[in-house]
C-alpha positions as CSV (number, residue, x, y, z in Angstrom):
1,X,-10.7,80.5,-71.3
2,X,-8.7,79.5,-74.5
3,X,-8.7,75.6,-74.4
4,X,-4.6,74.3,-75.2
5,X,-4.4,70.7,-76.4
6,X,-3.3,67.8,-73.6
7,X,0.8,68.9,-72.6
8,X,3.6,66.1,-71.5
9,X,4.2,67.9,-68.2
10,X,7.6,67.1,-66.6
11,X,9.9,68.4,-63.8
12,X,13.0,69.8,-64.0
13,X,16.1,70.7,-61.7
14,X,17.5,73.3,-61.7
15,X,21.3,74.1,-60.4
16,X,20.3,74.6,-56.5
17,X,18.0,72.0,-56.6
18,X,14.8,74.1,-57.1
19,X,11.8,72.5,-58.6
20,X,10.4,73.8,-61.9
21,X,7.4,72.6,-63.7
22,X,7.6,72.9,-67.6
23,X,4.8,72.0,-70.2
24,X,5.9,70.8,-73.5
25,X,3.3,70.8,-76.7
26,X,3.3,69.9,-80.0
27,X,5.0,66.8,-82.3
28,X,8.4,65.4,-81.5
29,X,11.1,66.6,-84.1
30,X,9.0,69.9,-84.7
31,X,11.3,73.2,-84.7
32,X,11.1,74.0,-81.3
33,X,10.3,77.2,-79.4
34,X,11.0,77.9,-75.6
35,X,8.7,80.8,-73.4
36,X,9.8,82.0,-70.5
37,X,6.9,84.1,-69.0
38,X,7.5,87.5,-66.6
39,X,6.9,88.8,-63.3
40,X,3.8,87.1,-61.7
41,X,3.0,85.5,-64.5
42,X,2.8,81.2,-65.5
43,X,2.7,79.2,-68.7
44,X,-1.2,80.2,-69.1
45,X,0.4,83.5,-69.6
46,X,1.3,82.4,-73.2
47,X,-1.9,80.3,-73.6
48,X,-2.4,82.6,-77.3
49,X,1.1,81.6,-78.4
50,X,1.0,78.0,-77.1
51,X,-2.4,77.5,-78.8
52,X,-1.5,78.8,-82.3
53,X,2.0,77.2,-82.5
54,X,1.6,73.7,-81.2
55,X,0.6,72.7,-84.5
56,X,3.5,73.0,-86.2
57,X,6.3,73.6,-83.7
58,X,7.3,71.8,-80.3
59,X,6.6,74.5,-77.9
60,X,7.9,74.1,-74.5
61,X,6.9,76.4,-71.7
62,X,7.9,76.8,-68.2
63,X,7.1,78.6,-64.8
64,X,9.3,80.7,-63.7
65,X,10.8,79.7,-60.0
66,X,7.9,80.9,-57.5
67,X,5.0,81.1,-59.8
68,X,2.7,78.7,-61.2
69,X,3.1,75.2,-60.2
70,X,6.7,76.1,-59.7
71,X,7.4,76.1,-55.5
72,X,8.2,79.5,-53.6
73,X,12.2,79.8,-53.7
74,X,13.9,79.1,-50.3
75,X,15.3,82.2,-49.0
76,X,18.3,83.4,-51.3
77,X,17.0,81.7,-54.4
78,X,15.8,85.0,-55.9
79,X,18.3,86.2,-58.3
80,X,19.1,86.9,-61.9
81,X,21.8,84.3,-61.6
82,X,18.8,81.4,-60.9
83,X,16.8,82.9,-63.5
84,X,19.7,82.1,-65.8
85,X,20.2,78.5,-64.0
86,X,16.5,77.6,-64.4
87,X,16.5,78.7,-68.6
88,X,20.1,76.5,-69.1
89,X,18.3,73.4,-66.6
90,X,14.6,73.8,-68.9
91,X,17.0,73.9,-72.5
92,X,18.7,71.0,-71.3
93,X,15.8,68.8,-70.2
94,X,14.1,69.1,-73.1
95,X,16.0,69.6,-76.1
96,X,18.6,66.7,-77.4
97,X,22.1,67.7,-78.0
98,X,23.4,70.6,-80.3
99,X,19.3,70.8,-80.9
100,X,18.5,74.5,-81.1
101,X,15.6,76.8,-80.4
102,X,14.0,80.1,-80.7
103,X,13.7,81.5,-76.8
104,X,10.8,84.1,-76.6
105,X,10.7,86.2,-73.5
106,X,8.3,88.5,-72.0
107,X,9.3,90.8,-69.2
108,X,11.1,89.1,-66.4
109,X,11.5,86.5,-68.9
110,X,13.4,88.6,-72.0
111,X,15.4,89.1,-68.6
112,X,16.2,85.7,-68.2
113,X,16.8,85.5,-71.9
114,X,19.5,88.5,-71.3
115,X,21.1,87.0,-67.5
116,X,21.7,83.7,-69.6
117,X,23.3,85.6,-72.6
118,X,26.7,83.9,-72.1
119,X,25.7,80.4,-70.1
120,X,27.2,77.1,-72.7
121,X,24.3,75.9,-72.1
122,X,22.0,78.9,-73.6
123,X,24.8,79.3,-76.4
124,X,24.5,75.9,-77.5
125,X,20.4,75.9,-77.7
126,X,19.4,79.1,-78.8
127,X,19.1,79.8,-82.3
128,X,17.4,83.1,-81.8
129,X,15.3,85.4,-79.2
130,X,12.4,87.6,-78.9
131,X,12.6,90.2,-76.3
132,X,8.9,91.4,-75.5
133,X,8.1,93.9,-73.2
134,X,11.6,94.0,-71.5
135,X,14.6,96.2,-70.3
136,X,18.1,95.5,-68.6
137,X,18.1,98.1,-65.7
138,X,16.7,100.7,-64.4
139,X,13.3,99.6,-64.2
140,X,12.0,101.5,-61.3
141,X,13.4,104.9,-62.7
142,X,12.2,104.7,-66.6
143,X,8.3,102.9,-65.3
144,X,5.8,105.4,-65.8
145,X,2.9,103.6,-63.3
146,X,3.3,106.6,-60.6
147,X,1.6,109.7,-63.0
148,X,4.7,111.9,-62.0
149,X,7.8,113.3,-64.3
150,X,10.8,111.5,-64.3
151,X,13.0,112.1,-60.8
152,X,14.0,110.6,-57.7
153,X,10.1,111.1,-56.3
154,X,8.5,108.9,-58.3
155,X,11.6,106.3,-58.8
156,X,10.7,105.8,-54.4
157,X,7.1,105.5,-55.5
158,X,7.8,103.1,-58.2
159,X,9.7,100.6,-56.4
160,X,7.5,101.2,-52.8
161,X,4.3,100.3,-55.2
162,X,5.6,97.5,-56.9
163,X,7.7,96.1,-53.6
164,X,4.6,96.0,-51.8
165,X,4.2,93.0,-49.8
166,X,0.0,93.6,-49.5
167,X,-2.2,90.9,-50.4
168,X,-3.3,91.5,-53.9
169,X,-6.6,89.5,-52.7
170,X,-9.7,88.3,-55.2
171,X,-10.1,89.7,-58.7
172,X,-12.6,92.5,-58.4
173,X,-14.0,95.5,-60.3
174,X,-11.4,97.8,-58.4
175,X,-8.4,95.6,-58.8
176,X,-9.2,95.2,-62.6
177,X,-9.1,98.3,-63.2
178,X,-6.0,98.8,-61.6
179,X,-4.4,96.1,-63.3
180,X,-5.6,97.4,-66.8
181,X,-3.7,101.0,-65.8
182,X,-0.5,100.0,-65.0
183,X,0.0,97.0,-67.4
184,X,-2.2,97.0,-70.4
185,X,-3.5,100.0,-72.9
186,X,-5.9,101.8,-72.3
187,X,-8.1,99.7,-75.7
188,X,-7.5,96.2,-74.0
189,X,-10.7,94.3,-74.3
190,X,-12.8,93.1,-70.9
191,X,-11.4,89.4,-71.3
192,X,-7.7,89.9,-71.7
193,X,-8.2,92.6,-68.5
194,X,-9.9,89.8,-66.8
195,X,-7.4,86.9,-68.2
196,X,-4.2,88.7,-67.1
197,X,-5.6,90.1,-63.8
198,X,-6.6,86.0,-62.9
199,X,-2.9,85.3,-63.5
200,X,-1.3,88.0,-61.6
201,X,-3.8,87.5,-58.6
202,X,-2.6,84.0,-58.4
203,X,0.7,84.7,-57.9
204,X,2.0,83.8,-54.4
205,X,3.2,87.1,-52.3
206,X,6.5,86.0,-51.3
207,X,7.4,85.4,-54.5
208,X,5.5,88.4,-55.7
209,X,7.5,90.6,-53.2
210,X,10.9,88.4,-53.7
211,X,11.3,89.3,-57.4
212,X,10.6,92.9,-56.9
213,X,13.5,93.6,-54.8
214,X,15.8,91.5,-57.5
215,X,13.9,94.0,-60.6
216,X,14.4,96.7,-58.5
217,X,18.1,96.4,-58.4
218,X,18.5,94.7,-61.8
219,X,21.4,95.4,-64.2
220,X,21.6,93.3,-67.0
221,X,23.6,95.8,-69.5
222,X,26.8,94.1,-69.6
223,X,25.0,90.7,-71.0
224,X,22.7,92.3,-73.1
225,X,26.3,92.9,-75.2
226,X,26.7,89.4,-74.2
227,X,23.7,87.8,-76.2
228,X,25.0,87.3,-79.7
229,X,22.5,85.3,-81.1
230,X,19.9,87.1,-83.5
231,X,17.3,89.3,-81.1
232,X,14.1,90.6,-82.0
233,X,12.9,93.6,-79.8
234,X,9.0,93.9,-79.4
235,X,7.3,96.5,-77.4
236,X,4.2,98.4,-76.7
237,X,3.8,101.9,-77.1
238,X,1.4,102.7,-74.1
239,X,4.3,100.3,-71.9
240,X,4.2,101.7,-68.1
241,X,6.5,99.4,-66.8
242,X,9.0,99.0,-69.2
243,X,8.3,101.4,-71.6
244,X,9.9,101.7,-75.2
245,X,13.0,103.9,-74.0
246,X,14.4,100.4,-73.1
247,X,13.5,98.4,-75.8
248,X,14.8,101.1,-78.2
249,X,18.2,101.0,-76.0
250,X,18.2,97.0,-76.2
251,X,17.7,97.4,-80.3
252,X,21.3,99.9,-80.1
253,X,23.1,97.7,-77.6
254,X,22.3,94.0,-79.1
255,X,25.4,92.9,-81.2
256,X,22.5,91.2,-83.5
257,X,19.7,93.2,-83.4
258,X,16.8,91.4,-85.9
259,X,14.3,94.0,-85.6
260,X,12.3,96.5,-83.5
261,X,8.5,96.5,-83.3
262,X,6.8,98.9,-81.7
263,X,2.8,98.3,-81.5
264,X,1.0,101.7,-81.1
265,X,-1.4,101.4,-77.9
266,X,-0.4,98.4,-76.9
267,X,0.6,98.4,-73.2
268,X,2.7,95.8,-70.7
269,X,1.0,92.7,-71.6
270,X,2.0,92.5,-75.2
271,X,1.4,88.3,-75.7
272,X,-2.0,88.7,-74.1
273,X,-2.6,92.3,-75.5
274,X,-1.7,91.7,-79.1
275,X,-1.1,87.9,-79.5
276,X,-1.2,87.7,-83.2
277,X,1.8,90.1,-83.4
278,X,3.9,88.4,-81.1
279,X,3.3,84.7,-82.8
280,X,3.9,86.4,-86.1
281,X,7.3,87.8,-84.7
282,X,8.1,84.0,-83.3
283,X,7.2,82.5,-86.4
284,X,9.5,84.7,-88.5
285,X,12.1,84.0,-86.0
286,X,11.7,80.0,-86.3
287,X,11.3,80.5,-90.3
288,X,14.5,82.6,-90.6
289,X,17.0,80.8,-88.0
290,X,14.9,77.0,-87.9
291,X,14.1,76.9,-91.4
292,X,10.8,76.5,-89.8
293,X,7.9,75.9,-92.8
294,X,4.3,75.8,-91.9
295,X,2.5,73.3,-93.8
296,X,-1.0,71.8,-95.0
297,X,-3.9,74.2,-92.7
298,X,-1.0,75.5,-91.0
299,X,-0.2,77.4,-93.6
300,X,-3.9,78.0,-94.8
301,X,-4.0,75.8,-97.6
C-alpha cells in the first residue's frame, strides 16, 4: 500500500446536483494537475502519480460519479454529458480564475477529458491533456478480452461480458487472474495485480453495470476534433480493452496531437502498470504548457 501524504478533501457539485468527492495534494500556487480516473476505478487508482507529483505540483484528483466515495448516480445520471459536467464542476472548485492545468485521463477518464472537449469551462482551465489507455467509440468492437477475430460474435460477447450485472464478489486467486488477463500484461508484478483487482472489486455494481451500457454505446469522435488544447496519447501495447488501434486513431484525429507513446507489454492499466512512464509524460506536459520546473530533491539535486 503506497502511503500519499495527508489530502484537503472537499465536496463538489456538480450540474444536477450529484455529489463528488475530490482530494487535492500538494502546495498552494504549485502548477496544478487534475486526474480523472476510469471505469471502476477511484483516486487510489493514481496513488503512483499522486505520490511522486505532490511534491512539486498541486495535484487534484477526483472520483468519478458512482465510484469511490462519490454516491451511485440516481437513475439517468449515467452519461457522457455528466462526465463532462462533473470535470467543468471539479476545474471550477478548485482552480482560481483563468488558472490553468494539465488534465490526465485514464480510460473512462481520457473520456471525460474528450466529452468535455468544447465545455468554457474545460477551455478556460486546461492547458494540456494526457490521454492514457483511451478511445472515442467503438469500444465493444475493437476490445480484444473475448479470444475471438474481430466480427459481430465477439462484439455481443464483449459488451455481454463487460455489461454483466454479477457480483464481482471478494478478491481471490481466480478473480485475480482474471483481472490480470483482460486488463494488465501478461509481466505485471503480483502487487499491482493485487492493487488494481482491490480497486475494481470495490466498485459498486450498479454503477459498475451503469457505465457499461454508456461505453458500450459511446461516440466521442466528433469532440475528439473538438479538443484543441495540446494532447498527449499514451497507450499499452498488450491493451485488451482499448487497444492501440484507438489511440493511434486519437493521435490522427487530435487537431494538437503532442505525442504518441506506445509502451511494449504494457496492458489496460497503464498508471498502475508503468507509473514512472505516465508521471514522466505528465511532467513533460506541466514543463512544456505550465513552465513547470522541478526544483531542490525534486529535481535530484
Amino acid at each position: 500500500m503506497i502511503r500519499l501524504p495527508e489530502p484537503r478533501a472537499l465536496t463538489v457539485r456538480s450540474a444536477d446536483g450529484a455529489a463528488l468527492h475530490a482530494e487535492v495534494y500538494g502546495p498552494e500556487g504549485a502548477p496544478a494537475v487534475v486526474l480523472a480516473h476510469g471505469w471502476t476505478c477511484s483516486i487510489g487508482f493514481w496513488a503512483e502519480q499522486i505520490r511522486a507529483l505532490a511534491a512539486d505540483h498541486r495535484v487534484i484528483a477526483y472520483d468519478q460519479r458512482g465510484h469511490g466515495r462519490s454516491p451511485v448516480p440516481a437513475p439517468g445520471g449515467y452519461s457522457t454529458t455528466a462526465l463532462a459536467d462533473d470535470l467543468e464542476a471539479v476545474l471550477a472548485a478548485t482552480l482560481g480564475p483563468g488558472e490553468r492545468a494539465v488534465v490526465a485521463g485514464h480510460s473512462m477518464g481520457g473520456m471525460t477529458i474528450m466529452a468535455a472537449a468544447g465545455r468554457p469551462g474545460f477551455v478556460q482551465h486546461a492547458a494540456a491533456v494526457l490521454l492514457c489507455s483511451t478511445g472515442p467509440s467503438r469500444l465493444t468492437a475493437e476490445a480484444t478480452v473475448v479470444p475471438l477475430g474481430p466480427g459481430g460474435l465477439r462484439t455481443r460477447l464483449t459488451g455481454a461480458v463487460l455489461g454483466s450485472k454479477a457480483p464481482l464478489g471478494p478478491v481471490t486467486g481466480i478473480s485475480r487472474k482474471v483481472l490480470k488477463y483482460a486488463t494488465m500484461g501478461p509481466a505485471s508484478a503480483p502487487d499491482r495485480v493485487d492493487a488494481c483487482a482491490r480497486i475494481v472489486h470495490a466498485c459498486p455494481r450498479p454503477s459498475r453495470h451503469g457505465w457499461s451500457q454508456v461505453l458500450a454505446g459511446l461516440n466521442l469522435e466528433a469532440e475528439v476534433r473538438e479538443l484543441r488544447v495540446p494532447a498527449a496519447v499514451l497507450v499499452g501495447t498488450a491493451d485488451r480493452l482499448t487497444p492501440p488501434v484507438h489511440s493511434r486513431a486519437l493521435a490522427e484525429a487530435l487537431p494538437h496531437c503532442a505525442g504518441l507513446t506506445e509502451l511494449a507489454g504494457m496492458g489496460h492499466m497503464t498508471p498502475v502498470e508503468a507509473p514512472e512512464a505516465v508521471t514522466a509524460q505528465i511532467r513533460e506536459l506541466t514543463l512544456t504548457y505550465l513552465g513547470a520546473h522541478p526544483t531542490g530533491k525534486e529535481a535530484g539535486v
